[in-house]
ROKE-655075 format. One record per residue (C-alpha): x, y, z; residue in one letter; residue number from 1. Coordinates in nm, 3 decimals, always signed. Each point is the difference from the previous one (the first is absolute). Example, Ala and Ser with C-alpha at 12.3 -4.5 7.8 and 13.67 -1.06 7.14 Angstrom:
<rs>
((+1.230; -0.450; +0.780); A; 1)
((+0.137; +0.344; -0.066); S; 2)
</rs>
This chain:
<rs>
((+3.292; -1.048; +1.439); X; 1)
((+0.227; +0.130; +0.252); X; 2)
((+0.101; +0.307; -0.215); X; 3)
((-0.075; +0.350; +0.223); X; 4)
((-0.286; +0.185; -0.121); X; 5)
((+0.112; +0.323; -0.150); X; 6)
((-0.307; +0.303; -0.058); X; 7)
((-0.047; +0.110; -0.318); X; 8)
((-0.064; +0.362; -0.076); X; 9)
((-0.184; +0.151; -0.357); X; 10)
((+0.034; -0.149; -0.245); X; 11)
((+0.156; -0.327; +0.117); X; 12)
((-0.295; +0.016; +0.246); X; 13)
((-0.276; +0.044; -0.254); X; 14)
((+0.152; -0.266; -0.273); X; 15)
((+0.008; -0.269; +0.286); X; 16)
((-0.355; +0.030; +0.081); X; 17)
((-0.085; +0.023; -0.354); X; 18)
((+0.165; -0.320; +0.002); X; 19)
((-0.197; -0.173; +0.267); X; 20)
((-0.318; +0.119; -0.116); X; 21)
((+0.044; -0.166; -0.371); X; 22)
((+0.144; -0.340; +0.198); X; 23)
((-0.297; +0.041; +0.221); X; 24)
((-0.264; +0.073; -0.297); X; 25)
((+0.159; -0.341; -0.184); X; 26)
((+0.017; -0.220; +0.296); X; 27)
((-0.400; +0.111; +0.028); X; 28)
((-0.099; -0.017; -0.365); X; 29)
((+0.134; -0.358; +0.067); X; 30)
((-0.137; -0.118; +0.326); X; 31)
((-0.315; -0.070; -0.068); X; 32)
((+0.094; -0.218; -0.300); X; 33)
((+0.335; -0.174; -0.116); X; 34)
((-0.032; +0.102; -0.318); X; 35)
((-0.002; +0.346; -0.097); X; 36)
((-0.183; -0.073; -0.344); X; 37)
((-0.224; -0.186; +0.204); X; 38)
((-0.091; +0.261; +0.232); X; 39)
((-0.028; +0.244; -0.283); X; 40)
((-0.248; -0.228; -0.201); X; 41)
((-0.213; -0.041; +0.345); X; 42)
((-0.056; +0.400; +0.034); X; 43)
((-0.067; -0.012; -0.407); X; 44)
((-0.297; -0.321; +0.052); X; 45)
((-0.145; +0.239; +0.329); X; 46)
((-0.042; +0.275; -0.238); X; 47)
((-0.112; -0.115; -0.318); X; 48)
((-0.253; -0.188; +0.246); X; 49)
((-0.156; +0.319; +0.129); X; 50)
((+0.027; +0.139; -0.338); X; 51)
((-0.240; -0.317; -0.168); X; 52)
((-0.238; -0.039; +0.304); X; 53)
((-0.091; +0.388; -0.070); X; 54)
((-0.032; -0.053; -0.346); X; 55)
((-0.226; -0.311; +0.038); X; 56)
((-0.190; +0.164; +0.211); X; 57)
((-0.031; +0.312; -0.184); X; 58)
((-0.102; -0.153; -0.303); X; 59)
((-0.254; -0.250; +0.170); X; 60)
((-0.154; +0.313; +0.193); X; 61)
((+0.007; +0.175; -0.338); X; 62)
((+0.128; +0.329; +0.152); X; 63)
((+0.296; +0.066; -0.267); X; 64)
((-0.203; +0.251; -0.110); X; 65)
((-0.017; +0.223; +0.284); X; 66)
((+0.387; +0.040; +0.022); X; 67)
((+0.284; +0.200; -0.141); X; 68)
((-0.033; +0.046; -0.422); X; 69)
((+0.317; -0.178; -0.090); X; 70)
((+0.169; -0.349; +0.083); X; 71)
((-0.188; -0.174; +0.221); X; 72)
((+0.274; -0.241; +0.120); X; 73)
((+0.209; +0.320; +0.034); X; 74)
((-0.262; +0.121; +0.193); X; 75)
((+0.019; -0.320; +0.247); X; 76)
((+0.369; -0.029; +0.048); X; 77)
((+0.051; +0.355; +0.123); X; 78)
((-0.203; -0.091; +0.282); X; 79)
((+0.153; -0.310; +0.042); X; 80)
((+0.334; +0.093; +0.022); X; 81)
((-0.024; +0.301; +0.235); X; 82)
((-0.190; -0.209; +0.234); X; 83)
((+0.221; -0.269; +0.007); X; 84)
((+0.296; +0.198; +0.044); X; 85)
((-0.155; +0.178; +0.299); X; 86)
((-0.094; -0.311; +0.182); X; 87)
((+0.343; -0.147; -0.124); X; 88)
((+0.172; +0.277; +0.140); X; 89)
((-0.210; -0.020; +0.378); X; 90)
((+0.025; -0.337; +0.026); X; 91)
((+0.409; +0.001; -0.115); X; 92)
((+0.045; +0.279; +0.274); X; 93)
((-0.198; -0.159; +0.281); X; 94)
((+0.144; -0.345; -0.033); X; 95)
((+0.358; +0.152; -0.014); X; 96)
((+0.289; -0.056; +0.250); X; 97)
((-0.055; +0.136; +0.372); X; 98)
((+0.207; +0.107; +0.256); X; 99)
((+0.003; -0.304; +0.170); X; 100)
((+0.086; -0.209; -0.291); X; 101)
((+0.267; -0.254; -0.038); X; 102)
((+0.119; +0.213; -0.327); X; 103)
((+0.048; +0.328; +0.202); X; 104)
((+0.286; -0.209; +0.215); X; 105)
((+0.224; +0.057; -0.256); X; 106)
((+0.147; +0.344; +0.044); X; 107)
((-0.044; +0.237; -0.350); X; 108)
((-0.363; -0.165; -0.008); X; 109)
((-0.311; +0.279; +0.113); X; 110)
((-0.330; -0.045; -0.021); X; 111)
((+0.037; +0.345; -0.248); X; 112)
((+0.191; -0.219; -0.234); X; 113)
((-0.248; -0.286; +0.029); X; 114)
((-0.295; +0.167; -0.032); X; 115)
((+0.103; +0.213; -0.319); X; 116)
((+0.157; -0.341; -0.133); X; 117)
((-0.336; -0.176; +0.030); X; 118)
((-0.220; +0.303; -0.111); X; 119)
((+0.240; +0.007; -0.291); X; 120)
((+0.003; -0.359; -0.104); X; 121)
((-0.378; +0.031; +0.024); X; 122)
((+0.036; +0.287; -0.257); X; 123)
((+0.213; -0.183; -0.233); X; 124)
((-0.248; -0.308; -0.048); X; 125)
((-0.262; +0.235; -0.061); X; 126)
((+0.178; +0.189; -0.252); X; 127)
((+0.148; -0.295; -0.171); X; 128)
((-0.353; -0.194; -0.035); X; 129)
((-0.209; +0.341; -0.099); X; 130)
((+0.292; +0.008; -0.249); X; 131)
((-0.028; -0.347; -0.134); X; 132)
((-0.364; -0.019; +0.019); X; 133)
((-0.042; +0.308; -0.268); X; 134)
((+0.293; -0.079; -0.218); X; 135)
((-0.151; -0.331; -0.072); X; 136)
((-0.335; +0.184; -0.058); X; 137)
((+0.117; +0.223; -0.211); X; 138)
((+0.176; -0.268; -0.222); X; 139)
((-0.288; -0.251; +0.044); X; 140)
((-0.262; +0.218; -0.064); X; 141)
((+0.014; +0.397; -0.077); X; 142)
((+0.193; +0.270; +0.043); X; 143)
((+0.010; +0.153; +0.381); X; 144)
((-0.057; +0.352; -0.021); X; 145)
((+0.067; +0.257; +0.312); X; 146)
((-0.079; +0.317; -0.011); X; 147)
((+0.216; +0.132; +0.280); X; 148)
((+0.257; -0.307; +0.105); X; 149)
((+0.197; +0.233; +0.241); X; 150)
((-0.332; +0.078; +0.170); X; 151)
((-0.087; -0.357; +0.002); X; 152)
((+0.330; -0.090; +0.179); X; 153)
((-0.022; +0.244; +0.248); X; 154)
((-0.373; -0.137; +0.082); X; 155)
((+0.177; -0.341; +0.022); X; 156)
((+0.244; +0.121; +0.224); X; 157)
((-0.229; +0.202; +0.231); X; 158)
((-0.216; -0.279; +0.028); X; 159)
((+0.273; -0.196; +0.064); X; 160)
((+0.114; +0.259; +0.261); X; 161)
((-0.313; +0.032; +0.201); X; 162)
((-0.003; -0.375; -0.007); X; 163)
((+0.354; +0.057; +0.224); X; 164)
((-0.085; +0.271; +0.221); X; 165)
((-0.324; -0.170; +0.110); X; 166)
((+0.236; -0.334; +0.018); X; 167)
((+0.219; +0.209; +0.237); X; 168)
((-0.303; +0.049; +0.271); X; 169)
((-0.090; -0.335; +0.012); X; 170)
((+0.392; -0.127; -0.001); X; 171)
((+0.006; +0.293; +0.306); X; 172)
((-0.279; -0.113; +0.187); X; 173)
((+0.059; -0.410; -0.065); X; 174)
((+0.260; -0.132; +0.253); X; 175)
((-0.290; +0.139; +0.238); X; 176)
((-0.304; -0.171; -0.080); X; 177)
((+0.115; -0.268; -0.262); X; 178)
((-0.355; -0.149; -0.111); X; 179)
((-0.172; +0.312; +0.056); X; 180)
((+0.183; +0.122; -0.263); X; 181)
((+0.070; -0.255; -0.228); X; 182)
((-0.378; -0.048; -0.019); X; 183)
((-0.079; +0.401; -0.038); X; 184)
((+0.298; -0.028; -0.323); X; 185)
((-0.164; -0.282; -0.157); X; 186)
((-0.351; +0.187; +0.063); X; 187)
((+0.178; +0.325; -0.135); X; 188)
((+0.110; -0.205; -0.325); X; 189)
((-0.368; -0.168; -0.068); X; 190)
((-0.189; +0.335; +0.034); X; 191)
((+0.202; +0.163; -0.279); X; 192)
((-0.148; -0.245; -0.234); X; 193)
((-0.297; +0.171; -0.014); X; 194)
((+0.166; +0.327; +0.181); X; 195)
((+0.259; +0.056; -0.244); X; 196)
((-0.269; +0.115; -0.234); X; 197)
((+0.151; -0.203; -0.279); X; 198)
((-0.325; -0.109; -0.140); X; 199)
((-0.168; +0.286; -0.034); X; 200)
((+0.078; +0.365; -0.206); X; 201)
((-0.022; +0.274; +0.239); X; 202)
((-0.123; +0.227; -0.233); X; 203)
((-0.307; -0.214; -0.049); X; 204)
((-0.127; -0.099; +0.334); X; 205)
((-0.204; +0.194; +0.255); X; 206)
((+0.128; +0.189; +0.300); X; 207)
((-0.213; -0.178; +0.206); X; 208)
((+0.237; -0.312; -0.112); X; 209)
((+0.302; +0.150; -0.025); X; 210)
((+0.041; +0.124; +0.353); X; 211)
((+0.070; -0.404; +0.135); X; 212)
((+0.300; +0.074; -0.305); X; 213)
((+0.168; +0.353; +0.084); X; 214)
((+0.136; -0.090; +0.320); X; 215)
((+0.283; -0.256; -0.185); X; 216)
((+0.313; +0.118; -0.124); X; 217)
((-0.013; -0.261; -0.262); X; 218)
((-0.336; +0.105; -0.120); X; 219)
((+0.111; +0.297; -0.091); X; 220)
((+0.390; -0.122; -0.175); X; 221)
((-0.279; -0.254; -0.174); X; 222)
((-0.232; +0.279; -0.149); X; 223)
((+0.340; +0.234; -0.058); X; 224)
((+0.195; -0.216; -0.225); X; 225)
((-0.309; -0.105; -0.172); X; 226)
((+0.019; +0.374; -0.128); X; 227)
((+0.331; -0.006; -0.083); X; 228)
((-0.048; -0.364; -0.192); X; 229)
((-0.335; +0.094; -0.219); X; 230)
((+0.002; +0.347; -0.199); X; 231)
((-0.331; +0.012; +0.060); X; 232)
((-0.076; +0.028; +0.384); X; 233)
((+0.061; +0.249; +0.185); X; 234)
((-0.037; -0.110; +0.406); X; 235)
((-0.195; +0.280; +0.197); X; 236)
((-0.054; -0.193; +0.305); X; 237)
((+0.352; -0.075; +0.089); X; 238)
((+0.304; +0.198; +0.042); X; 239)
((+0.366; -0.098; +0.080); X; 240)
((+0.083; +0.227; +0.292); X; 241)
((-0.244; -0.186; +0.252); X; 242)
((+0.202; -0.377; -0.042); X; 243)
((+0.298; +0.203; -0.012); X; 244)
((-0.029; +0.182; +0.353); X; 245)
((-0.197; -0.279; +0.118); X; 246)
((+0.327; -0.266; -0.077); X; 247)
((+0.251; +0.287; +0.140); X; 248)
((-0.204; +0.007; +0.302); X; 249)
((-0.035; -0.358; +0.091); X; 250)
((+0.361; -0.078; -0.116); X; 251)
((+0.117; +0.245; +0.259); X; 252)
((-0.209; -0.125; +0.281); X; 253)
((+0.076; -0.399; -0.127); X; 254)
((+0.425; +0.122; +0.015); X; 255)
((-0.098; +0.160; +0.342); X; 256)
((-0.231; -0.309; +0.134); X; 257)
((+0.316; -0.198; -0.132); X; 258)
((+0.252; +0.174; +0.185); X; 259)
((-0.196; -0.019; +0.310); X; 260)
((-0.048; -0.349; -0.044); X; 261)
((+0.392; -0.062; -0.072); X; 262)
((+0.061; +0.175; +0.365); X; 263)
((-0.226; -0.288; +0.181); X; 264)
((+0.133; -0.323; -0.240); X; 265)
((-0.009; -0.272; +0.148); X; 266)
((+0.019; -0.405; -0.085); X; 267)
((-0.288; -0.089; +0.166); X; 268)
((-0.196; +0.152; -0.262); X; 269)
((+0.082; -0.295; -0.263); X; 270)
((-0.040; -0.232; +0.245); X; 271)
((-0.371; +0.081; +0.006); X; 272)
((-0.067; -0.079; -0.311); X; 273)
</rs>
């Protein structure tokens, strides 16, 4: 405890926060629940969930029809899982460490390291029940087949992404108006139920519909990596640049909002809550 603190320079410099980050990323993958298998079998149940209800419904509504030609579950799940690693991703990012946080008294903690550790762990759950989740399908019940999988990660990844950099605002902007903004997250994360654009193939829906759709980021990683999942659809009302510029954007005014925020920390803000 009483050792001096000596500054670390390259290498030694980058390794240690490397460090932090993965102790960081654990100690968050873990908070919410003891158990790590636990936790892990909790984001699994969310997502299978979402994945029934919208076949149920589907089915009862008798609109399988109307969708993709190919797996229908497949079809499902590629929605699922990009939405629920966006809203994952926000809501990791948003509830992560602040300034003024008991956590940042120790001295290599930064809010940096706590949000990346928490947008991280968010990421890892995702991956690690999207994983599970199709491994038993394709044991239990046929083969998965994906056109493009590097194009379907990188839709999972931007979607995850813009799920961060829109995170990043609201963290920015939070200490300032708590509620306000807690409420206006939660609002964000209900709207891309039916914003996300999960439900319905862009290709096949009006423009007069799909304007309330174009203005997500996740509508578009949605309708993208259903191209690169099904051989047979090609998206033409959707592109990759716009959630791409769109999460660079935000990101840098959430990391700027952030820093600005950092400048003006203080405890008060906690005890508000």
């Amino acid at each position: 405890m009483l050792e001096p603190t000596v500054a670390r320079r390259g290498v030694g410099s980058a390794a240690n926060i490397l460090e932090l980050i993965y102790v960081s990323t654990v100690r968050n993958i873990r908070k919410a629940h003891g158990n790590a298998l636990w936790g892990l079998f909790m984001a699994i149940t969310q997502s299978l969930t979402f994945v029934l209800v919208f076949y149920l419904m589907f089915s009862i509504l008798g609109m399988k029809r109307s969708q993709i030609r190919g797996d229908f579950l497949l079809y499902i799940m590629s929605g699922v899982f990009l939405y629920m690693t966006h809203i994952k991703g926000m809501g990791a990012v948003v509830g992560s460490e602040g300034p003024a946080s008991t956590m940042m008294k120790h001295a290599p903690m930064t809010t940096a390291i706590s949000i990346t550790s928490s947008a991280l762990a968010a990421l890892y759950t995702q991956v690690l029940s999207a994983v599970v989740i199709l491994g038993v399908y394709h044991l239990g019940w046929g083969p998965v087949v994906i056109n493009d999988p590097v194009g379907t990660v990188a839709m999972f990844l931007l979607a995850w992404f813009s799920g961060v950099s829109i995170g990043m605002v609201f963290l920015a902007m939070k200490p300032w108006a708590p509620d306000p903004i807690s409420i206006a997250s939660s609002l964000y994360t209900r709207a891309n139920m039916i914003a996300s654009g999960k439900m319905l193939v862009a290709n096949n829906t009006p423009y007069s519909i799909l304007i309330y759709f174009t203005w997500n980021p996740l509508f578009h990683c949605i309708d993208q990596a259903r191209g690169f999942v099904f051989q047979n659809y090609f998206p033409h009302h959707s592109n990759i640049t716009y959630p791409v510029v769109l999460s660079c954007s935000l990101l840098a005014i959430g990391l700027m909002g952030e820093f600005f925020t950092r400048k003006h920390a203080s405890a008060s803000w906690y005890a508000r809550r």
